[in-house]
C-alpha positions in Angstrom: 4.4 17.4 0.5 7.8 17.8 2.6 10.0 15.2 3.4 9.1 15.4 7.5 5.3 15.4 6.3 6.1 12.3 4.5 7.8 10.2 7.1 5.1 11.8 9.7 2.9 9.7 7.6 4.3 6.9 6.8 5.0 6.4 10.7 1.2 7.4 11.5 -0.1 4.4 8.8 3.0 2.1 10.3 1.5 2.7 14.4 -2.0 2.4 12.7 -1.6 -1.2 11.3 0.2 -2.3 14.3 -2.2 -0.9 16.5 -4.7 -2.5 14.3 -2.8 -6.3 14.5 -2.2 -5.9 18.4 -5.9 -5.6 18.9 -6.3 -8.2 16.5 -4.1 -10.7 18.7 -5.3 -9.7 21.7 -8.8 -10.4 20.5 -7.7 -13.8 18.7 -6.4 -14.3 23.0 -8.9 -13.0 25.0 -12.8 -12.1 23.3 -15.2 -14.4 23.7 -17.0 -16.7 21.1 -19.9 -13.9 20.7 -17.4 -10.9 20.4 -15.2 -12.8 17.7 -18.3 -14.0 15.7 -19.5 -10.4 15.6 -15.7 -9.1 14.9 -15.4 -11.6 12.0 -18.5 -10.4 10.4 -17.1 -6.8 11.0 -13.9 -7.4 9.4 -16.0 -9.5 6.5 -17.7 -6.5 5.9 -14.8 -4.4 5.7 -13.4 -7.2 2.9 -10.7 -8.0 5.5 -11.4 -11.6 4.6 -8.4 -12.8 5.8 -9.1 -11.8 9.4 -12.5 -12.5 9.0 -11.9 -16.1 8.0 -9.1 -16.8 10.9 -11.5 -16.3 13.2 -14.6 -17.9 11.6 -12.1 -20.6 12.1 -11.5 -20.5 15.6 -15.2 -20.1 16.9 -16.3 -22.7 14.4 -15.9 -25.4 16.6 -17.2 -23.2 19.5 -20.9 -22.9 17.5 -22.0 -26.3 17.0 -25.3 -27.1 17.4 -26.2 -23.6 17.6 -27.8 -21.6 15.2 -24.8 -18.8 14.5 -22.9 -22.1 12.7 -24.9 -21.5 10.0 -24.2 -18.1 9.5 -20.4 -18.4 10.3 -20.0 -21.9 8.0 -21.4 -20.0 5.3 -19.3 -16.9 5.5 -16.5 -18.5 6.0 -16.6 -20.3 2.8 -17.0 -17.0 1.5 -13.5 -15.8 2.8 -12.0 -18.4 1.4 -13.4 -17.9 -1.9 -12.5 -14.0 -1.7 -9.1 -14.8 -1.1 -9.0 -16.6 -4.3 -8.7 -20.5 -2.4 -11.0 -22.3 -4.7 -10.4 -25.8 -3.9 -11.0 -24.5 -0.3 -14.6 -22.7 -1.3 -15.6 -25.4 -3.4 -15.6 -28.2 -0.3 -16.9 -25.4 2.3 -19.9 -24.2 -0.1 -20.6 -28.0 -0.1 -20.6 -29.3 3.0 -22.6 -26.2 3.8 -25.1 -27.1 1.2 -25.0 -30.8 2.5 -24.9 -30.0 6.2 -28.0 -26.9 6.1 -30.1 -28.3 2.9 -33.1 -26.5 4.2 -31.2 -23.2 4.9 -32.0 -20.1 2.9 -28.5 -19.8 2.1 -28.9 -23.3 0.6 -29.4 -22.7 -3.2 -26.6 -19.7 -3.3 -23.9 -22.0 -1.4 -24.6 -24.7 -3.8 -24.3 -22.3 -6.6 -20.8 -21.1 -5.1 -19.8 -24.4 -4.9 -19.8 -24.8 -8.9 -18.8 -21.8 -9.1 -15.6 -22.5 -7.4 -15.3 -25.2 -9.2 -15.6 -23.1 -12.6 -13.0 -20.5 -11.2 -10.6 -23.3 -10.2 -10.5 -24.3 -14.1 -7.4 -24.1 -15.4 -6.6 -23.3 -19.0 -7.6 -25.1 -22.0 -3.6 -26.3 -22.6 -3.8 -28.0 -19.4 -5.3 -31.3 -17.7 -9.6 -30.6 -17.9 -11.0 -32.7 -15.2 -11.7 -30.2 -13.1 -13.7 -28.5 -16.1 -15.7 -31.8 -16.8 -15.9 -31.6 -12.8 -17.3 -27.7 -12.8 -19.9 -29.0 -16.0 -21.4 -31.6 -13.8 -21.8 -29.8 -10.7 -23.5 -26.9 -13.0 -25.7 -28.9 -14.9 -26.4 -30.9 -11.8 -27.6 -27.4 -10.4 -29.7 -26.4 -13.6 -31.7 -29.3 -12.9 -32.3 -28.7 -9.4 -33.3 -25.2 -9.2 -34.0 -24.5 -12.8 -36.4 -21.4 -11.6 -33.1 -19.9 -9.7 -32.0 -16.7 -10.7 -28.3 -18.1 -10.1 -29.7 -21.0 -13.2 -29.1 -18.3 -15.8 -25.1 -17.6 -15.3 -24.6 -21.2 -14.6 -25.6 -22.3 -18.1 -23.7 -19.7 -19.5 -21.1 -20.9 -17.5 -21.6 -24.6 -19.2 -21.5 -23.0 -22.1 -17.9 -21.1 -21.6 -16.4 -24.4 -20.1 -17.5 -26.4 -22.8 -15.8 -24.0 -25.4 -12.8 -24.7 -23.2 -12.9 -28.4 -23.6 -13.5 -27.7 -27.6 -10.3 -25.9 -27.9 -8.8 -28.5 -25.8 -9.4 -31.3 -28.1 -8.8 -29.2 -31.0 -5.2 -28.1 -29.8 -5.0 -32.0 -29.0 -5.8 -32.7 -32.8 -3.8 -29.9 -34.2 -0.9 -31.9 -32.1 -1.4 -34.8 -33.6 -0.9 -33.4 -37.1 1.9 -31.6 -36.4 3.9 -34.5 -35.1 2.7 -37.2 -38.1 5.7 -36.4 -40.3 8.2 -37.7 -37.2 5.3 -40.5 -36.4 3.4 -41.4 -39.3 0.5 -43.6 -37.0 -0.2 -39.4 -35.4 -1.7 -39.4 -38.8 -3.9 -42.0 -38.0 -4.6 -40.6 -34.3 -5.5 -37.5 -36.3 -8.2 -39.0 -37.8 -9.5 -40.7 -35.2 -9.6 -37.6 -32.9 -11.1 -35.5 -35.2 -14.0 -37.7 -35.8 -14.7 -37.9 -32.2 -14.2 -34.4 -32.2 -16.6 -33.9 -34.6 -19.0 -36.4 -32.4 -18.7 -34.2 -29.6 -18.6 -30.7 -31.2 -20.8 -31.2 -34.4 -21.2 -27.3 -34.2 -17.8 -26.3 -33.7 -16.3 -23.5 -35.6 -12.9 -25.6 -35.9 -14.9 -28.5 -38.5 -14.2 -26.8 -41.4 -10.5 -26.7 -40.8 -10.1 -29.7 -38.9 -12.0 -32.0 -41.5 -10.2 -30.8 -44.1 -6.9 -31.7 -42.0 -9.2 -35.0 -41.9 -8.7 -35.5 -45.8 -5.1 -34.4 -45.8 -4.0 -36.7 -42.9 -5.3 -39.8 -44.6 -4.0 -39.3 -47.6 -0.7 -39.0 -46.0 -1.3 -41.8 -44.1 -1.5 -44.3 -47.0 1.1 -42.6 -48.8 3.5 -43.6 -45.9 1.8 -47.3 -45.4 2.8 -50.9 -46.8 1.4 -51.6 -50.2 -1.2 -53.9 -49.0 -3.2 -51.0 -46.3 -3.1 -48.2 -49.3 -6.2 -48.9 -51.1 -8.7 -48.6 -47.9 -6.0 -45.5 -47.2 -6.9 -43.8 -50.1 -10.3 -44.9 -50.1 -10.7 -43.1 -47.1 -9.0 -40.1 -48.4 -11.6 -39.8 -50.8 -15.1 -40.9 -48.8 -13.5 -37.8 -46.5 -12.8 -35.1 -49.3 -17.1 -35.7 -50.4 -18.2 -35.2 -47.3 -15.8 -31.9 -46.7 -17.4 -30.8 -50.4 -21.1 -31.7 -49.6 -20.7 -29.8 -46.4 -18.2 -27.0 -47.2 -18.6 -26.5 -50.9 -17.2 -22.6 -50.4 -14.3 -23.2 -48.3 -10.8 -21.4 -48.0 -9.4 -25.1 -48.0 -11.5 -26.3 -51.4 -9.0 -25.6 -53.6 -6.0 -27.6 -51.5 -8.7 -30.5 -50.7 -9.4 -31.1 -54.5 -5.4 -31.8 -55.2 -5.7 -33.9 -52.4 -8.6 -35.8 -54.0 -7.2 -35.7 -57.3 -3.2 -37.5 -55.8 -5.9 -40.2 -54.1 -7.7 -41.2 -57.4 -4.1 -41.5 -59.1 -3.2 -43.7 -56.3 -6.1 -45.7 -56.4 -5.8 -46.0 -60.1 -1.9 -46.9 -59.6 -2.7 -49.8 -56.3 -5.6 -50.9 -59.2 -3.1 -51.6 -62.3 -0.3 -53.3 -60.4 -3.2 -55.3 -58.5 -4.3 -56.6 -61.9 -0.9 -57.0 -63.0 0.0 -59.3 -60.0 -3.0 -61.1 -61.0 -2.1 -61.6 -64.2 1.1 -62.5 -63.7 -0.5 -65.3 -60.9 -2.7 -66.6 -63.6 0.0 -67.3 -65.8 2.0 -69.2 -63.4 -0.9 -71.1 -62.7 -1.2 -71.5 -66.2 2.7 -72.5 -66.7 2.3 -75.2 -63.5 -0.8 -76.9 -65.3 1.2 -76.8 -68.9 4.5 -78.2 -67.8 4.8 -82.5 -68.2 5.6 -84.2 -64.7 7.4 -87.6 -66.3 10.1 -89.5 -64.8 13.6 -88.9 -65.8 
């Protein structure tokens, strides 16, 4: 193609598109209610949901009462949600819902509203109420209109999100660990957060590895305690190495668990001799008090 052919059409597609937005404007400026409801379903069509939306805006307030608000709420939600605005889409799918509950757009708005809410999820390193949010509304849905063919996607939806909110907590866990040497009580928030991780996700692929960080963590923990908190330490150490062993007797992480279990036994044979040494040693003083005369000089 030649350099005049080139600029010939670069200037065509440049009249074109301001053709396009003058008729736009003066449409936005002159048409009636009738003509820019029909032109935004036009343009909605076309994917233009920009357009389409702006003036699904403007004759909005133009429609109430009348039966076309219905159709215009509804598609406008739709261009919002095309244009990637979740937060918007998610209010307009359910204040439609809310506001036409009998409508046969009814079921798929409130669909599109949890699906909104799923798209406007962010990722599982960041702050999850909006997932929780998005879980709610779907399951909430499920319930509803369990026949729907919309009932499907949603719980596999449910599904997906709650994987999300698993790796959350175990990337909150894996946190925890990895700080305890600068903060020894993270070992202790270790433990705690993996037990209610466990609570929550008893079917999670990240047990094996994360009660095993269970054993590890405690035993560190009363290695880095006060003489007087390391027996129920290592006590703990070990109740948490039998059950990793009754319920992962083949794992990758056997092998480093056993040494752990092993260093907690010595402890607890250690914190057990110097226990009965102090008592001992108490008995005789006793024994010394009760032995020594109290005459007067």
């Amino acid at each position: 193609m030649s350099i005049k052919i080139k600029k010939y059409s670069v200037l065509v597609s440049i009249l074109l598109i301001l053709g396009s937005c003058g008729k736009f404007s003066k449409l936005q400026k002159t048409g009636t209610t009738e003509q820019k409801l029909e032109a935004a379903m036009n343009y909605y069509r076309k994917a233009d949901y920009y357009k389409a939306g702006l003036l699904f805006e403007e004759i909005l307030p133009l429609l109430n009462g009348k039966p076309e608000a219905e159709t215009a709420t509804f598609y406008n939600a739709y261009c919002q949600y095309h244009q990637g605005l979740y937060s918007m889409s998610q209010y307009m799918f359910k204040n439609f819902y809310d506001t036409y509950a009998r409508s046969d757009y009814a079921q798929e708005a409130l669909y599109m509203y949890t699906y909104s809410l799923y798209k406007d999820s962010p990722i599982s390193s960041l702050d999850q109420s909006s997932t929780l949010s998005a879980i709610g509304a779907m399951q909430d849905f499920v319930n509803t209109y369990p026949e729907s063919l919309f009932s499907a996607e949603a719980t596999k939806l449910i599904l997906e999100l709650r994987e999300k909110l698993e790796k959350k907590a175990y990337e909150k866990v894996i946190l925890y660990y990895k700080t305890s040497e600068g903060d020894i009580r993270n070992f202790k928030s270790s433990v705690v957060a993996i037990s209610n991780f466990q609570r929550e996700f008893p079917d999670s692929k990240y047990n094996e590895e994360l009660l095993y960080l269970k054993v590890d963590a405690e035993y560190k923990y009363g290695m880095n305690s006060f003489f007087e908190k390391q027996k129920d330490r290592f006590q703990e150490a070990v109740t948490f190495y039998q059950e990793f062993v009754d319920k992962y007797p083949t794992s990758k992480f056997i092998k480093n668990a056993e040494k752990i279990y092993d260093e907690s036994v010595k402890e607890l044979a250690r914190i057990n001799k110097v226990e009965k040494e102090i008592e001992v040693a108490k008995a005789a003083d006793k024994a010394a008090k009760l032995t020594t005369p109290t005459g007067n000089n």
